[in-house]
ZAVO-29456 format. One line per field, with one value per residue (C-alpha): residue number from 0; residue in three letters; x, y, z. Coordinates in Angstrom, 2 decimals. Each point is the difference from the previous one (the first is absolute). Layout:
N
k c(NUM;...)
r c(ALA;...)
u c(X;...)
v c(Y;...)
w c(Z;...)
end
This chain:
421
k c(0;1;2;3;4;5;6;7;8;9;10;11;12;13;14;15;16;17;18;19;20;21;22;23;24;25;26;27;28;29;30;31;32;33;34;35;36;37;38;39;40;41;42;43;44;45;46;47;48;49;50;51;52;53;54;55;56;57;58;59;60;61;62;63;64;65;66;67;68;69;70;71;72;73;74;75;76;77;78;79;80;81;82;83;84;85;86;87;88;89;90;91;92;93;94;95;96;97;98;99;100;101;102;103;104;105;106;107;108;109;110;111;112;113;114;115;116;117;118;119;120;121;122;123;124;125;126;127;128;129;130;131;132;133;134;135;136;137;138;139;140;141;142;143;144;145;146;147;148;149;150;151;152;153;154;155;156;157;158;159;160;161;162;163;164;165;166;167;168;169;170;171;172;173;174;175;176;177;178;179;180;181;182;183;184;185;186;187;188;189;190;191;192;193;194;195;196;197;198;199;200;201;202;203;204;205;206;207;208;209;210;211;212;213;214;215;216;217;218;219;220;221;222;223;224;225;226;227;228;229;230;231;232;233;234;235;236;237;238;239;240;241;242;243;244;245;246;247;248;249;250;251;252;253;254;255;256;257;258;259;260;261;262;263;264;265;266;267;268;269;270;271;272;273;274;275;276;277;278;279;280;281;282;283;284;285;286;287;288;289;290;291;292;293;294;295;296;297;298;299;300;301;302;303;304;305;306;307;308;309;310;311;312;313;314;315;316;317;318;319;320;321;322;323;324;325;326;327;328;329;330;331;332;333;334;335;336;337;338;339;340;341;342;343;344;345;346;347;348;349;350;351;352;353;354;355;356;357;358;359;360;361;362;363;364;365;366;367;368;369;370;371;372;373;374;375;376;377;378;379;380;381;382;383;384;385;386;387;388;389;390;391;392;393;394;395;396;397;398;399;400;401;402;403;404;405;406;407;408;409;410;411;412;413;414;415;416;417;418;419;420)
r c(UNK;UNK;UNK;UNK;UNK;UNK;UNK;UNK;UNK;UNK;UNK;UNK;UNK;UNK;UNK;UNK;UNK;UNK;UNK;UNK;UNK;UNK;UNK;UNK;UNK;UNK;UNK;UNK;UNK;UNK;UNK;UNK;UNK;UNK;UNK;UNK;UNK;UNK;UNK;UNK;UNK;UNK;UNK;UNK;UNK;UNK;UNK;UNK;UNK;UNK;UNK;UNK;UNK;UNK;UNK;UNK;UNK;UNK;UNK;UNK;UNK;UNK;UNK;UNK;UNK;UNK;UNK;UNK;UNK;UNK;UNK;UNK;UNK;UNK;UNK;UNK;UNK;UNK;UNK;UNK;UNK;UNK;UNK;UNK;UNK;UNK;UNK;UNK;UNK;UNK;UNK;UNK;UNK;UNK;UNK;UNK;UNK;UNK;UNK;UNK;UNK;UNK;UNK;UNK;UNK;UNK;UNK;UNK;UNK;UNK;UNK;UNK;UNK;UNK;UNK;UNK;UNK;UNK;UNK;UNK;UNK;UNK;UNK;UNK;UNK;UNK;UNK;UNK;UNK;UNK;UNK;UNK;UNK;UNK;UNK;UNK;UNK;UNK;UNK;UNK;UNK;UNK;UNK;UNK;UNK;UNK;UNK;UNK;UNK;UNK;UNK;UNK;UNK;UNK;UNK;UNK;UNK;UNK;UNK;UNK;UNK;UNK;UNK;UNK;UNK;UNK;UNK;UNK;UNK;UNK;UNK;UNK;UNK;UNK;UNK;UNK;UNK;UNK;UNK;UNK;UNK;UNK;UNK;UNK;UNK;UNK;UNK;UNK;UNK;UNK;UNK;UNK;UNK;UNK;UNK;UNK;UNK;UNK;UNK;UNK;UNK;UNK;UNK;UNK;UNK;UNK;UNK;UNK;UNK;UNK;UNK;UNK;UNK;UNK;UNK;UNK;UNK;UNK;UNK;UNK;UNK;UNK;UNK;UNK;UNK;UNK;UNK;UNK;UNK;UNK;UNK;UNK;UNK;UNK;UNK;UNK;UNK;UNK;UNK;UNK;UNK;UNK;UNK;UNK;UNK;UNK;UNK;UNK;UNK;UNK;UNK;UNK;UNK;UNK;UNK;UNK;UNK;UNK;UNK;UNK;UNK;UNK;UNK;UNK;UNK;UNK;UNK;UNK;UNK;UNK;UNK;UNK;UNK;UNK;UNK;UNK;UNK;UNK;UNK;UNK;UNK;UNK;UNK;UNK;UNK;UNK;UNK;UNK;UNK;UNK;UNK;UNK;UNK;UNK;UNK;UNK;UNK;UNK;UNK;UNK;UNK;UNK;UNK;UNK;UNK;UNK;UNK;UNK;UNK;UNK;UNK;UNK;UNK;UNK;UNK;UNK;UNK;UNK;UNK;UNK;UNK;UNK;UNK;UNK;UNK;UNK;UNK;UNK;UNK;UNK;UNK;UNK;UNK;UNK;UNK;UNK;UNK;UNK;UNK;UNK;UNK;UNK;UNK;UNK;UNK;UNK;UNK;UNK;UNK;UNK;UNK;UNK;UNK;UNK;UNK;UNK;UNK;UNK;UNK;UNK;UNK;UNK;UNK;UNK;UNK;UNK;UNK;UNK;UNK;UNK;UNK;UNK;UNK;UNK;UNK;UNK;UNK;UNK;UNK;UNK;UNK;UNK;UNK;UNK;UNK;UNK;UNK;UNK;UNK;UNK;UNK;UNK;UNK;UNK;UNK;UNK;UNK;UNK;UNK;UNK;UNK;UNK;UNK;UNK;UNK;UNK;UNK;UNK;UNK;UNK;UNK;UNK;UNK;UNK;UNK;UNK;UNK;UNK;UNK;UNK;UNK)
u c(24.42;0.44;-2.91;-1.53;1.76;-1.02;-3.76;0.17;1.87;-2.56;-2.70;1.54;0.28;-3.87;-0.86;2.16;-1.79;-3.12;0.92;1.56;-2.71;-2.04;2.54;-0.50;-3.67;0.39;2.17;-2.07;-3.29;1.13;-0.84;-3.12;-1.40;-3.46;-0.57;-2.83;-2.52;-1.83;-3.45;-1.50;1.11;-2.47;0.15;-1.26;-0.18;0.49;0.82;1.96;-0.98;-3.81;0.15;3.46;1.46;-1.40;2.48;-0.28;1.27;0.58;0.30;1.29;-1.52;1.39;-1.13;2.79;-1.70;2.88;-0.95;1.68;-1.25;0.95;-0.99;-1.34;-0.34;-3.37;-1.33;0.66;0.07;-3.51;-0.87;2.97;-2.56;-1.84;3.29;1.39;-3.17;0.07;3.62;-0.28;-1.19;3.34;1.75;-2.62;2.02;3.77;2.81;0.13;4.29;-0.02;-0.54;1.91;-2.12;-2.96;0.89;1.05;-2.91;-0.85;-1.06;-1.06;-2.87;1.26;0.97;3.18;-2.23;-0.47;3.77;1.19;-0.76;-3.58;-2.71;1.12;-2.83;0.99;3.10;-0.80;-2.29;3.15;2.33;-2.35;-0.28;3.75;0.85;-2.22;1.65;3.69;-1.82;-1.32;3.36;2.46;-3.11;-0.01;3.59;-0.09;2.77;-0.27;-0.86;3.30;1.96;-2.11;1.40;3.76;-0.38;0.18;2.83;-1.35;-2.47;-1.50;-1.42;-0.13;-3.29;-1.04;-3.06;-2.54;0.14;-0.02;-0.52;-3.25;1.41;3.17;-0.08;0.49;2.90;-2.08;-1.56;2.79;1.46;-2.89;-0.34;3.94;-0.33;-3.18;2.02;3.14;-2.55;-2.19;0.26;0.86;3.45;-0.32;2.90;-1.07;-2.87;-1.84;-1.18;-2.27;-0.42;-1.97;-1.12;-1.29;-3.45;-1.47;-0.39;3.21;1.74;-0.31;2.03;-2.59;-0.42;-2.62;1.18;2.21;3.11;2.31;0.64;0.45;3.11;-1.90;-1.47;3.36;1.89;-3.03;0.01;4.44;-0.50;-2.27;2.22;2.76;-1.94;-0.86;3.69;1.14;-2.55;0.72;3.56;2.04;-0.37;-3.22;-0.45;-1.94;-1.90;-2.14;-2.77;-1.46;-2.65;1.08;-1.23;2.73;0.98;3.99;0.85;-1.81;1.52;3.48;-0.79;-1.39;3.02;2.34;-1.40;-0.09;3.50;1.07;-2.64;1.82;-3.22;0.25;-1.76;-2.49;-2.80;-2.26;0.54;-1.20;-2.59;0.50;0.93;3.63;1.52;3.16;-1.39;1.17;3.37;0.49;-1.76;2.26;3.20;-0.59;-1.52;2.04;-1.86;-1.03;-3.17;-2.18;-3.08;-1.17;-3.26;-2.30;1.95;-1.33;3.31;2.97;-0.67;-0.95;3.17;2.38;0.19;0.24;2.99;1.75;-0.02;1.05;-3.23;-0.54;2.12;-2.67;-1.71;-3.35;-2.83;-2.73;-0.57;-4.15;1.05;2.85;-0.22;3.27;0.54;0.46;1.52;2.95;0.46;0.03;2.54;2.18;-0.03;0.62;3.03;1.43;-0.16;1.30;-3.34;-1.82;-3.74;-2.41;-3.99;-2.64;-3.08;-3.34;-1.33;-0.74;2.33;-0.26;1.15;2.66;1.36;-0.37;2.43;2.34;0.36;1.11;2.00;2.14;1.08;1.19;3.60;-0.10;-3.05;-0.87;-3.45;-3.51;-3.01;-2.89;-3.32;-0.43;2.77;-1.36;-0.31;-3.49;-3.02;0.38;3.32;-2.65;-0.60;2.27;0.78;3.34;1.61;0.46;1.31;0.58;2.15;2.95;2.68;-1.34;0.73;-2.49;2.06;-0.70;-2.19;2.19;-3.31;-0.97;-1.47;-0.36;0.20;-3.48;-3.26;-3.24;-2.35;-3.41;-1.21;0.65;-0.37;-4.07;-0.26;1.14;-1.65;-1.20;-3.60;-1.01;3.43;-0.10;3.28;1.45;1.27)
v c(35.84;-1.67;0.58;-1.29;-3.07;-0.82;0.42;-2.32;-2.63;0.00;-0.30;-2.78;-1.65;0.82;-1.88;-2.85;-0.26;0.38;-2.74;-2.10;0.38;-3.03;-2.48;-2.37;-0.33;-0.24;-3.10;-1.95;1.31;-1.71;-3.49;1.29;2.45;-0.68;-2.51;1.78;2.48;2.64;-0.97;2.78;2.89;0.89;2.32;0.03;3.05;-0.38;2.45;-0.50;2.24;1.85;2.99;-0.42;-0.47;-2.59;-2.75;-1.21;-3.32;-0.95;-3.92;-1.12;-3.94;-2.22;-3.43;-1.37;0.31;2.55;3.53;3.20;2.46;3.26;3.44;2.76;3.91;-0.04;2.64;2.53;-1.41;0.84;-2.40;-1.88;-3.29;1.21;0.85;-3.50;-1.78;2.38;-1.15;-3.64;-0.80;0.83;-2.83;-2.82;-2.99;1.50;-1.02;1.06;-0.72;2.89;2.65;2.78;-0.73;-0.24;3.82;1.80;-1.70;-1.58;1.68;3.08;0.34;-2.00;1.28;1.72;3.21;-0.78;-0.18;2.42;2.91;0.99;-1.47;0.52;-1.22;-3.51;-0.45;-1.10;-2.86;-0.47;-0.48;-2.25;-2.64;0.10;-0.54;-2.85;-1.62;0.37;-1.97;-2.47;0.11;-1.37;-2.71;-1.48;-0.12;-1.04;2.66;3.25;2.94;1.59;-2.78;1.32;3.54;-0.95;-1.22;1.43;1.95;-0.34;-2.76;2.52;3.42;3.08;1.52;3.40;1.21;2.77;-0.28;3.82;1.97;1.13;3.67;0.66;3.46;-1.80;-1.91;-2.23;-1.55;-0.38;-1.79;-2.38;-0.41;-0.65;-2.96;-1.28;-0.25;-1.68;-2.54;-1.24;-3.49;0.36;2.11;2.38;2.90;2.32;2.42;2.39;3.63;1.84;3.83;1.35;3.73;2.39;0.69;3.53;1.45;-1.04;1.60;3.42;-0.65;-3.29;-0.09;-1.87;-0.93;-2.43;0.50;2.27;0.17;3.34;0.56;-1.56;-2.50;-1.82;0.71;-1.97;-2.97;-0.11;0.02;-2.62;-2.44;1.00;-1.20;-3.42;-0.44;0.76;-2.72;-2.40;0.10;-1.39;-3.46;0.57;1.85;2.83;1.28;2.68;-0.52;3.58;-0.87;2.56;2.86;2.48;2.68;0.62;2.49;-2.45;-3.00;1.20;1.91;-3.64;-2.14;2.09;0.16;-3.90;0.17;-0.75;-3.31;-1.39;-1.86;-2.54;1.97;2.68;-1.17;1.68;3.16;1.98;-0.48;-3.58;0.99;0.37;3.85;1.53;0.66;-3.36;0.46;3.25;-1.07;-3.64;2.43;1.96;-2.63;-1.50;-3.00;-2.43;0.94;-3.02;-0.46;-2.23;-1.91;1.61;-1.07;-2.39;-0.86;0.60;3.49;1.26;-0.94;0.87;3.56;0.33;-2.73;1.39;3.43;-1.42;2.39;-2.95;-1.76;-3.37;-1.42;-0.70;-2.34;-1.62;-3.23;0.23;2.76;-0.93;-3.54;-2.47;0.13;4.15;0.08;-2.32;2.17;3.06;-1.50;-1.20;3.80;1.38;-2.54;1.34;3.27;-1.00;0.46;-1.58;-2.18;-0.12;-0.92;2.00;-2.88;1.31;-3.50;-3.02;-2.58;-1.88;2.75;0.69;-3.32;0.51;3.61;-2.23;-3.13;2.92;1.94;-2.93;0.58;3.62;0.64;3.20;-0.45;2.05;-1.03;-0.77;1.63;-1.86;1.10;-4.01;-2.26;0.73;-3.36;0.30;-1.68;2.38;-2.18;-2.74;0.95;-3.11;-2.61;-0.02;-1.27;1.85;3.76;1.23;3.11;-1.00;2.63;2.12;-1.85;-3.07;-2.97;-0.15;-2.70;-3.38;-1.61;0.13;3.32;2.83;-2.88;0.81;-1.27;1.59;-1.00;-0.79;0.30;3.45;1.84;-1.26;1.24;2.98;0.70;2.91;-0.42;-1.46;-1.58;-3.88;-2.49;-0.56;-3.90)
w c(-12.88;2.96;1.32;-2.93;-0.21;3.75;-1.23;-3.25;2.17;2.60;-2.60;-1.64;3.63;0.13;-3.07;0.42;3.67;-1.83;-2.44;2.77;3.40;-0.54;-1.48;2.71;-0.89;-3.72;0.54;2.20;-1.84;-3.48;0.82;1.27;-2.96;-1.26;2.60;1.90;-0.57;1.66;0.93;2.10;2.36;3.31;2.28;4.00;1.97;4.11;2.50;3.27;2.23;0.43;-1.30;-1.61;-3.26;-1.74;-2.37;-3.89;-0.51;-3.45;-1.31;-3.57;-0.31;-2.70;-1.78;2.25;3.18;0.72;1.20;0.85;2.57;0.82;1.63;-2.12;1.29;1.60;2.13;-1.13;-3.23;-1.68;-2.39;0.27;-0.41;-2.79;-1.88;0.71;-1.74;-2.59;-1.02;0.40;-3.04;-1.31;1.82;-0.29;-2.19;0.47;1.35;3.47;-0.30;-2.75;2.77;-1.77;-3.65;2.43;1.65;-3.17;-2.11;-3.49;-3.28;-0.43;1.79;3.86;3.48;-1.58;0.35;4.06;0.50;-1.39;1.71;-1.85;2.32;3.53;1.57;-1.77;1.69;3.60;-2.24;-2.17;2.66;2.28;-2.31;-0.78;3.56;-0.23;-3.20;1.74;2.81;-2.58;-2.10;3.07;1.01;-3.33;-0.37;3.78;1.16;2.20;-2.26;1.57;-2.21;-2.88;0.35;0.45;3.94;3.01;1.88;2.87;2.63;1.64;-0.10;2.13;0.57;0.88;1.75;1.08;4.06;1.12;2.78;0.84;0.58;-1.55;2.27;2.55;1.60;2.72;-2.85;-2.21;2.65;-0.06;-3.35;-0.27;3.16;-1.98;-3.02;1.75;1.12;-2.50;-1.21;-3.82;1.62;-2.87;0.44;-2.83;0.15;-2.78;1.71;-1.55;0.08;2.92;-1.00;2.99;0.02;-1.78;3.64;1.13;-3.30;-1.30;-3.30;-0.49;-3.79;-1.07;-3.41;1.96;-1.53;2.09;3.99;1.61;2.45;2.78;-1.92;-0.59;2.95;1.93;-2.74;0.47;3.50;-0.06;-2.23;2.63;2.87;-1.95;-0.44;3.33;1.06;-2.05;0.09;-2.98;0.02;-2.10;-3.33;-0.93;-3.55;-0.69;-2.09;-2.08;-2.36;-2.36;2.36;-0.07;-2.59;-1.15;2.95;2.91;-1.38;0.49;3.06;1.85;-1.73;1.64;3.22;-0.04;-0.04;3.32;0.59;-2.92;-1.71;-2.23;-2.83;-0.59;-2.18;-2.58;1.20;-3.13;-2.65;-1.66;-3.64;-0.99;-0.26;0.66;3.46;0.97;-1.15;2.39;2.49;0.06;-0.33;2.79;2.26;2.63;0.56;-2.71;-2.41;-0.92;-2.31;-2.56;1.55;-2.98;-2.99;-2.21;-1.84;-1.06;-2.02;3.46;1.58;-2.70;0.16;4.13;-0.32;-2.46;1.09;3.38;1.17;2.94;2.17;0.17;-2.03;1.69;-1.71;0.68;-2.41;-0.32;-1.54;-1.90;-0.18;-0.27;-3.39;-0.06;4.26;-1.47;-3.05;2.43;2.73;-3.40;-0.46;3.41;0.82;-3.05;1.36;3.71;1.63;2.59;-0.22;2.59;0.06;0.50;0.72;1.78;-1.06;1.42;1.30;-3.00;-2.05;2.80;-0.69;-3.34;0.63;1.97;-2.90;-2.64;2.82;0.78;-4.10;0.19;1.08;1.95;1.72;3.37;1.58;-0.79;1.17;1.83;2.00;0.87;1.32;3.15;1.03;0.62;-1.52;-2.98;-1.12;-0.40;-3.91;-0.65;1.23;2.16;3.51;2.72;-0.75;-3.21;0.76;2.90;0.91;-2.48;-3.26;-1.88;-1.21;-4.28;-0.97;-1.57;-1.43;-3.50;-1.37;2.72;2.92;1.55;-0.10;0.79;3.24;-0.72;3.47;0.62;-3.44;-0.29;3.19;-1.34;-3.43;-0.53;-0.72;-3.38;-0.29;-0.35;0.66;-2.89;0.96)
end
């Protein structure tokens, strides 16, 4: 019974956080309803680097000269264009301010069937252009979109990166890596591994199925975490990051062994979908399980946070968008658990990461493969470095606080791509 009674109180916490999330927004939006429209939604595709990923920016216009911009999944995100232009009908002549109406859809026959979980390949579209209207909402009611979703806990926000060693194996160049590290410019203290695997000649227990490690196959990977830690010392953080390549037995085999470097969490380290797996596996773990960077809302979450199968909550908003990340963190502080972001994105869509971050109470770091304070930062438009001592300050300007650069993304478009100013 008691047991029972826990559950229906936390559910009845969940709905009145449901009912409750955007209550900031629905008071300034009612002087404001019906006030604009929708005019048009475009798209322009640019890549950063040759060879690299390349970037979907998405832009909601309005008849008030007002637009909202965001970052939608691109590479790899097949289609993600297409699926945008196919939807937009759908908003042209709404309410931009009626974002959840807008996301759950009208009649019977409207985007309703895009988000809710029957047309994934609609949901990286869906969740573009609703990062874009939370951009749009806070600029036409001239606030930060953080004040939109309840404000901010915080001014600034750690970030996490993917600086590694160019041979875990070996401790002369963990050593350099680690004095690289302690010397780059954006001081960043926290640092996602992957998983080195031994070659097939070096391994006689190499599987290629990829989903196991033989004896020698995991001592080599614990010893090469150990030598990363030793070199970095503890000043700076570590992570692991899986990519759902391990079966049951592996999984807990490697999250013990991590044990002793003390990582901040161990990510995606079996397939993506929810099973009981996840509840052993977080049970017998000694370091902190994290996933969450493929869910598209809050049905995905649900059942790993409230089975307490993870220890953090892990998303990535071109995914998820705002609308379903807030619902999600609503649900994990419930349930005593930790946020962080997984963002392979742009900087624009890192800032966009940071603006909801700022929002969510138990927040641990964001990831970035930018911040770099390099030429690649130049996506917007900012002074001097973006990323100092390892955190970005949050935006205080209206919307998601950033603004595009013209200069650098047409000399960046990938080909066929026009400027959309």
């Amino acid at each position: 019974m008691k047991q029972q009674s826990r559950r229906s109180f936390i559910n009845s916490m969940a709905t009145i956080s449901a009912l409750t999330i955007f209550t900031p927004f629905e008071t300034l939006m009612a002087a404001e309803r019906n006030k604009v429209k929708i005019t048009d939604i475009k798209t322009m595709v640019f890549k950063v680097r040759p060879g690299g990923r390349n970037y979907c920016l998405v832009k909601v216009e309005t008849d008030s000269g007002l637009s909202g911009i965001a970052e939608a999944y691109g590479s790899p995100g097949l289609g993600i264009v297409q699926a945008i232009h196919g939807l937009k009908e759908l908003y042209i002549g709404k309410d931009p301010l009626q974002i959840n109406r807008l996301y759950t859809g009208e009649g019977s026959f409207s985007r309703l069937q895009y988000s809710d979980d029957s047309a994934h390949s609609q949901f990286r579209a869906v969740n573009g252009i609703d990062n874009a209207l939370w951009d749009l909402a806070g600029k036409i009611l001239d606030v930060p979109t953080y004040s939109l979703l309840g404000g901010k806990f915080r001014d600034k926000v750690r970030m996490y990166d993917h600086h590694t060693p160019s041979d875990y194996s070996d401790k002369i160049a963990c050593r350099d890596w680690a004095q690289a590290a302690k010397e780059r410019a954006n001081g960043i203290t926290c640092h996602k591994l992957g998983v080195p695997r031994l070659k097939e000649s070096e391994d006689f227990g190499y599987d290629t199925s990829y989903r196991n490690l033989s004896s020698k196959g995991l001592r080599k990977l614990i010893e090469g975490y150990e030598n990363v830690r030793d070199a970095i010392g503890w000043d700076h953080d570590l992570m692991i990051g899986c990519h759902w390549e391990f079966n049951m037995t592996t999984a807990i085999q490697v999250a013990k062994g991590l044990e002793a470097i003390k990582p901040l969490f161990l990510e995606d380290p079996l397939p993506v979908a929810y099973n009981v797996g996840w509840n052993r596996l977080t049970n017998e773990s000694p370091v902190p399980i994290c996933t969450g960077e493929n869910w598209w809302n809050q049905a995905d979450a649900l059942p790993f946070i409230e089975s307490s199968a993870i220890d953090i909550v892990h998303l990535d908003l071109r995914n998820s968008g705002f609308t379903e990340s807030k619902k999600i963190a609503e649900s994990a502080d419930l349930h005593f658990l930790q946020m962080a972001n997984h963002n392979t994105g742009s900087v624009l869509n890192g800032m966009a990461s940071i603006n909801w971050a700022s929002t969510v109470r138990d927040y641990l770091a964001c990831e970035t493969v930018y911040f770099e304070g390099d030429s690649d930062d130049d996506v917007i438009l900012h002074d001097g470095l973006l990323c100092k001592n390892g955190y970005v300050e949050v935006p205080n300007k209206p919307g998601l606080g950033i603004e595009l650069n013209p200069d650098y993304l047409k000399s960046h478009l990938e080909p066929g791509e026009v400027w959309w100013g």
